[in-house]
KEFITOR-778929 format. One record per residue (C-alpha): x, y, z; residue in three letters. Coordinates in steps of 0.1 Angstrom, whole numbers, plus 2048, in hexadecimal, padded with zeros to 3 digits. Each point is the difference from the previous one (the first is absolute). Layout:
NODE   x   y   z res
NODE   X   Y   Z ALA
...
//
This chain:
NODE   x   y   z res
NODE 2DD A33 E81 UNK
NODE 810 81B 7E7 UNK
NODE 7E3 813 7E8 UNK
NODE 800 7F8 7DE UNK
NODE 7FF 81F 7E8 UNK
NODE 7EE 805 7E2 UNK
NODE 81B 800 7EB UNK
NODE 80E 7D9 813 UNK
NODE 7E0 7F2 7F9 UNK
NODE 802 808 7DB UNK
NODE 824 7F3 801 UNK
NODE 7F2 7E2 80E UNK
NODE 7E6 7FD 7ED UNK
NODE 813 801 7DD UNK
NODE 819 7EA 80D UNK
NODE 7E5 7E7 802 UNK
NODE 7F4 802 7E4 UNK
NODE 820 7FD 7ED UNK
NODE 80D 7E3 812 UNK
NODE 7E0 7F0 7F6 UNK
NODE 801 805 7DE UNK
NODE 826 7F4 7FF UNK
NODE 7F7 7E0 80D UNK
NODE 7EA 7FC 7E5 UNK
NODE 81C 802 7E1 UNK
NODE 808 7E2 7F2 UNK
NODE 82A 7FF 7FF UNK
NODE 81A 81A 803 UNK
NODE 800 807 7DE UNK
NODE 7E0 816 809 UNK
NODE 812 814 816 UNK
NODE 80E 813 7E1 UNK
NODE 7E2 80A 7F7 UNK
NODE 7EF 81D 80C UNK
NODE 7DF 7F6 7FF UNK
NODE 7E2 809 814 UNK
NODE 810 805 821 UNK
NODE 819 819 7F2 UNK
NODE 7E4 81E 80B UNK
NODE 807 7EF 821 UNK
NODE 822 804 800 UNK
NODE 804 827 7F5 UNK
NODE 7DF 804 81B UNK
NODE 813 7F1 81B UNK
NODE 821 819 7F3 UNK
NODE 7EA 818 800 UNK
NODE 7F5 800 826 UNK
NODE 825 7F6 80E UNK
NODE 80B 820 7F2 UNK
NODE 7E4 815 813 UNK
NODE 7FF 806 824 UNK
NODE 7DC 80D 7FF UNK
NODE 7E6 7F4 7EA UNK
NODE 7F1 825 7FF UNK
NODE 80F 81B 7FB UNK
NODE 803 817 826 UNK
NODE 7EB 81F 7F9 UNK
NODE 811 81D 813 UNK
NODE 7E6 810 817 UNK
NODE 802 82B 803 UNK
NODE 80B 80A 822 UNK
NODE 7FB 81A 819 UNK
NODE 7E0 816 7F8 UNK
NODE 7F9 7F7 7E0 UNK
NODE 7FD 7DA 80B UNK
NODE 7ED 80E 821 UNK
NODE 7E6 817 7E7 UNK
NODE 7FC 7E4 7E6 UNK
NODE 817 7E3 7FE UNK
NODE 7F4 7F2 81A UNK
NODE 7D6 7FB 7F7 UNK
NODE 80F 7F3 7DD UNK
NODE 811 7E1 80C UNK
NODE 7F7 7E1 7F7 UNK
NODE 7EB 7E7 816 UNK
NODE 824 7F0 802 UNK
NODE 816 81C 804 UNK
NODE 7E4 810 81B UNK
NODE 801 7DD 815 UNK
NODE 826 7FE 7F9 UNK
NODE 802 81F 814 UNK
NODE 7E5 7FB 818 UNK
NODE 7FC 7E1 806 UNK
NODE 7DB 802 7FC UNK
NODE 7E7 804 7E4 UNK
NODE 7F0 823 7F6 UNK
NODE 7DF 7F2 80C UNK
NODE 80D 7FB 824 UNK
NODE 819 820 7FB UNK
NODE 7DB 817 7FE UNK
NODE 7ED 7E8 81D UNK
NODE 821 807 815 UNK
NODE 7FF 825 7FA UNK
NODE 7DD 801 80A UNK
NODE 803 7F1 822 UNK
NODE 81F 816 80A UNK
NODE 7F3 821 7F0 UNK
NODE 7EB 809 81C UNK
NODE 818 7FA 81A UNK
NODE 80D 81E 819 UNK
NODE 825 7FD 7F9 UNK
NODE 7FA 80A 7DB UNK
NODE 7ED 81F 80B UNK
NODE 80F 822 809 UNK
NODE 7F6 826 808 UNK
NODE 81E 80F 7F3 UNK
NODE 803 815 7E0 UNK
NODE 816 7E7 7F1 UNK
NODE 7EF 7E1 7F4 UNK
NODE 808 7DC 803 UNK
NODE 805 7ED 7DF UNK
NODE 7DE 7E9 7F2 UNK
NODE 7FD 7E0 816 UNK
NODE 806 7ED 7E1 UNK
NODE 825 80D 7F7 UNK
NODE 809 7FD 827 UNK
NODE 7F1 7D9 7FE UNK
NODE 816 800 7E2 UNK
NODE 81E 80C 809 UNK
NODE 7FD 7E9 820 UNK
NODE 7F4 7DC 7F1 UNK
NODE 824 809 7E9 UNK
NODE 814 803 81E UNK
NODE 7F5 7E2 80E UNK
NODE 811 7EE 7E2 UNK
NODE 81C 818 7F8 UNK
NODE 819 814 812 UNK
NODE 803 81E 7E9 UNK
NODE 7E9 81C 7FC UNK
NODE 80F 810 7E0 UNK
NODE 7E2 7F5 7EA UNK
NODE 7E8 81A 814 UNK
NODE 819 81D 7FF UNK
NODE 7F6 807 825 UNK
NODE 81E 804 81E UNK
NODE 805 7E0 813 UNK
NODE 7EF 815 820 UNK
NODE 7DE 803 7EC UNK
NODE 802 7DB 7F5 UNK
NODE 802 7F5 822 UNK
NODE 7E5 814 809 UNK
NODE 7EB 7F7 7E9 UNK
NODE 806 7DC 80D UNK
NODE 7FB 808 81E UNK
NODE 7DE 80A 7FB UNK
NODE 7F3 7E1 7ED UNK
NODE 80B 7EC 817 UNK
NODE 7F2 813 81C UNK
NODE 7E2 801 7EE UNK
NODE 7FF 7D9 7F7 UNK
NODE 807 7FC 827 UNK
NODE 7DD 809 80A UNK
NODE 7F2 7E8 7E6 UNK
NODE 80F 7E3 815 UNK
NODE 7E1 7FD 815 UNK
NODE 7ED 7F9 7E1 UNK
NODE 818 7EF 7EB UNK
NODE 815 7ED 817 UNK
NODE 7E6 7E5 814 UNK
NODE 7FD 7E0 80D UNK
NODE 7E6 7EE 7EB UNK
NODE 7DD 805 80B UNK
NODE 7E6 7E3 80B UNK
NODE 7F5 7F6 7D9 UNK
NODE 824 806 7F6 UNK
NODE 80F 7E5 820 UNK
NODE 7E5 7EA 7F1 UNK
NODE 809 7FC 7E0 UNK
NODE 823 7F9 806 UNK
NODE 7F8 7E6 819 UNK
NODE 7EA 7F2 7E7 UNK
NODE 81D 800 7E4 UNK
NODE 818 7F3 81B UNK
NODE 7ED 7E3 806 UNK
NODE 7FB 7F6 7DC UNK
NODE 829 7FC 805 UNK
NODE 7FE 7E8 821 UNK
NODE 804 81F 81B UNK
NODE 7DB 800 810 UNK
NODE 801 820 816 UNK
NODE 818 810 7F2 UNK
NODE 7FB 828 7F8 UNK
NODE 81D 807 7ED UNK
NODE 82A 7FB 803 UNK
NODE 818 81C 809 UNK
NODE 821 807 7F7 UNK
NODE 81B 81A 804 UNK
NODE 814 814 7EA UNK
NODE 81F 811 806 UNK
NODE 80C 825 7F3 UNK
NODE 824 802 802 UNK
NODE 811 821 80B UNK
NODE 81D 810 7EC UNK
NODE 814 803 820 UNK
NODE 802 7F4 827 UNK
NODE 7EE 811 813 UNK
NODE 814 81B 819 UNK
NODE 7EA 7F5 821 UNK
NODE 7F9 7DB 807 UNK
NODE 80C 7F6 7DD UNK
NODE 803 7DB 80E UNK
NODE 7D9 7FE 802 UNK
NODE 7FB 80A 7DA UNK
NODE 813 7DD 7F6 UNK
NODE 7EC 7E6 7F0 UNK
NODE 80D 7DE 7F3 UNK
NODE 806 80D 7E1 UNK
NODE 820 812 813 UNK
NODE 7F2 821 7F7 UNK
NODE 7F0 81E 80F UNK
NODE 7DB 801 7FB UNK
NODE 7D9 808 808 UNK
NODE 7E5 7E2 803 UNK
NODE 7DF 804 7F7 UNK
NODE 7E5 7E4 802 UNK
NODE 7F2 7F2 7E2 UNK
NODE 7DA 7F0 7F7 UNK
NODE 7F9 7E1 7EF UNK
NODE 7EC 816 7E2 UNK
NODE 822 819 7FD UNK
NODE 7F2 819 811 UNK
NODE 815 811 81D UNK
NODE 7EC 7FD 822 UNK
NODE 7FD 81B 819 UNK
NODE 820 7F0 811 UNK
NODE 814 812 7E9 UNK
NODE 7F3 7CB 7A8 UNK
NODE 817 808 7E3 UNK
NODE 800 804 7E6 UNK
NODE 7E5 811 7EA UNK
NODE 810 821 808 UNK
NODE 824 7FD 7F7 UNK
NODE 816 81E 810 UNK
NODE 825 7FC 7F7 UNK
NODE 807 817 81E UNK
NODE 7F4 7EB 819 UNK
NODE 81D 7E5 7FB UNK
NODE 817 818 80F UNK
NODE 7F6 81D 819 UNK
NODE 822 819 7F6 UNK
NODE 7F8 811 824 UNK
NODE 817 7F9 81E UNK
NODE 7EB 7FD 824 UNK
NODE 80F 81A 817 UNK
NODE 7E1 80F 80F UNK
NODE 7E0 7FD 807 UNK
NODE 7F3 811 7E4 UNK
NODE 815 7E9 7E7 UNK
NODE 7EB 7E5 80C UNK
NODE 7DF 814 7FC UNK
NODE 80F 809 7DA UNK
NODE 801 7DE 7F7 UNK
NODE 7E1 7F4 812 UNK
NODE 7EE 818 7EB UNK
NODE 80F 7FB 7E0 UNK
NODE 7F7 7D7 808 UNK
NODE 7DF 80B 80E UNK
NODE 7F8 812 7DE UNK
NODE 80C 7E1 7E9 UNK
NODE 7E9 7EA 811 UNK
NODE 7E5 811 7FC UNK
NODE 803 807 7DE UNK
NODE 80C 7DE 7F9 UNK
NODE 7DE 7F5 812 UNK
NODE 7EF 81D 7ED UNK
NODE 808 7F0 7E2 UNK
NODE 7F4 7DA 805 UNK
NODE 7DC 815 809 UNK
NODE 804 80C 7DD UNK
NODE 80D 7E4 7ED UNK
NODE 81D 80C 7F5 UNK
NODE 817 7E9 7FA UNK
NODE 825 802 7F7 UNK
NODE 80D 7E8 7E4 UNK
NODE 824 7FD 7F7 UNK
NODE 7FA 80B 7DF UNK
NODE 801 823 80D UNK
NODE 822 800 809 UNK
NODE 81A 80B 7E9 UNK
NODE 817 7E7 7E9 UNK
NODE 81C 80F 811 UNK
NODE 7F7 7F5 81E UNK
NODE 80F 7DF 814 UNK
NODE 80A 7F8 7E0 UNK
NODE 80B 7DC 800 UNK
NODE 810 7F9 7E0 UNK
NODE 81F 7E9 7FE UNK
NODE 822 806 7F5 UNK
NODE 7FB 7EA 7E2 UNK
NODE 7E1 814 7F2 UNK
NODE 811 821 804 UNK
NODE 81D 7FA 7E9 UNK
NODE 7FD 800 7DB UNK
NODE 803 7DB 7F8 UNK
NODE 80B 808 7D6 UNK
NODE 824 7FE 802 UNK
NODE 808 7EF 7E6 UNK
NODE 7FD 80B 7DE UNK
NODE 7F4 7DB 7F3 UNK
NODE 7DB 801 800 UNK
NODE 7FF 7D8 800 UNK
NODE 816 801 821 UNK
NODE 7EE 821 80D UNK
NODE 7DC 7E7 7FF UNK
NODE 80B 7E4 807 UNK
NODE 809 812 822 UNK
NODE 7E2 812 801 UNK
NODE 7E9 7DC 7FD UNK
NODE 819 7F1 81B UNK
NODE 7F2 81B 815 UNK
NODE 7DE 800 7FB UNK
NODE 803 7DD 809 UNK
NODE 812 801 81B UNK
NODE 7EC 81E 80E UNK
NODE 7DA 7EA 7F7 UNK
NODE 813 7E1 816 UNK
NODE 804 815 81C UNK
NODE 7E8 7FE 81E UNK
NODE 7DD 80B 7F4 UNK
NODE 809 806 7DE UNK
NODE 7EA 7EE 7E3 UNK
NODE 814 7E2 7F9 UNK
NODE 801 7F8 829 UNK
NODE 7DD 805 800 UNK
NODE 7FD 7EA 7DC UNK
NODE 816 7E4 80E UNK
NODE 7ED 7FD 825 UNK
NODE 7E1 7F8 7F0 UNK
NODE 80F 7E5 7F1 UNK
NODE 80C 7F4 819 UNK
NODE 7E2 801 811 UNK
//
């Protein structure tokens, strides 16, 4: 089902409301006058002719974002970015920090954990490194080490549930008619950007395309066998790495390894994504109709009179408020 954006919602919203208070003139004589619902009309104007309904700060780059743009973004931008909160940014810096791979004896030193966990949870939803002002060499690096780091957390993050924990889902399960049951598994594909070069064939799933499986619990958490989504990771809906070798495989068994732990990190933490994070721009749905300027014609009588027909026909639709109005009565 396509996300509705902010700035849908108060299209659809206002629509709504206008058709409703059409419906309650008296004859087409009203329909001259401005009246009440003309705010309406220059509101809804007002949002057709804006793409965003904030304006897009532009964020500093390179060191300047690394030295301060970066702790000065807000709760939205930061989770925009990262995909997680600040609170479980800090808790998943301080159960990396201490690992052996960010430690070194040499007289140049590594970057803080937290800009390395930063520049990493960024690749994972972007393929670009230009923000950081870092070579594409010490972004993958960096990377590399969180995920190497979030690795060896599988053992404690990554678990079947434990005696109490099989327990209570049996107990839930047979409030819904399963007795017995400890939980439902699923699987969940993650497509590849290209066939693989040795024994392609056995990477094709019914979906005809090229992809990994990993087992799925009924709570959304992933099971040792290798849930989603509280941790959404744009970069896992398309691996951009062709399988040649060995250590191709490795690379992307890692870079899955590390998602799932975080993702499984994260419901531990309860953090949990909401659309509302993601920008208007994105998977924006909007139809051809509500992107053109409807006032073409000079007449304001005809110019409303279109506009009314609209909000209408838009509050008849499926879901809208006159559906809903004329189901209960119906009913």
């Amino acid at each position: 089902m396509p996300r509705v954006s902010e700035r849908q919602r108060l299209l659809g919203e206002i629509i709504d409301i206008l058709a409703v208070a059409i419906l309650e003139e008296d004859d087409e004589e009203e329909l001259y006058d401005l009246g009440c619902d003309d705010m309406l009309t220059a509101l809804l104007l007002l949002v057709e002719s804006r793409r965003y309904l904030e304006e897009h700060a532009r964020l500093p780059m390179s060191i300047e974002f690394r030295e301060s743009g970066f702790q000065s973004l807000s709760p939205k931008q930061f989770r925009q970015m990262t995909r997680v909160s600040h609170t479980s940014f800090l808790r998943i810096v301080s159960d990396i920090e201490n690992h052996g791979i960010f430690q070194n004896n040499s007289a140049c030193r590594q970057a803080p954990v937290w800009l390395q966990l930063a520049v990493a949870l960024d690749r994972l939803g972007n393929y670009d490194n230009g923000l950081w002002g870092i070579g594409q060499g010490t972004c993958a690096l960096y990377t590399t080490r969180v995920l190497l780091a979030l690795k060896d957390l599988a053992a404690k993050y990554v678990v079947w549930p434990d005696n109490a924990g099989r327990l209570s889902t049996s107990h839930r399960m047979a409030q819904k008619g399963f007795r017995g049951c400890v939980g439902f598994i699923d699987a969940t594909t993650f497509p590849l950007s290209e066939k693989p070069a040795v024994n392609g064939e056995c990477y094709f799933d019914r979906k005809h395309r090229y992809s990994f499986a990993k087992t799925i619990g009924e709570l959304l958490r992933f099971t040792p066998d290798g849930q989603v989504p509280v941790l959404t990771v744009p970069s896992l809906k398309e691996f951009r790495i062709q399988i040649r070798k060995k250590e191709d495989v490795e690379r992307i068994t890692l870079w899955l390894t590390g998602c799932v732990v975080l993702h499984n990190m994260l419901i531990d933490f309860a953090d949990e994504w909401t659309e509302e994070y993601k920008s208007d721009g994105e998977s924006e749905s909007d139809d051809d109709e509500s992107q053109t300027n409807i006032h073409t014609d000079e007449d304001d009588f005809v110019f409303r009179r279109e506009l009314k027909r609209r909000a209408i026909r838009k509050a008849r639709e499926y879901g809208g408020i006159l559906w809903a109005r004329d189901q209960r009565e119906y009913t």
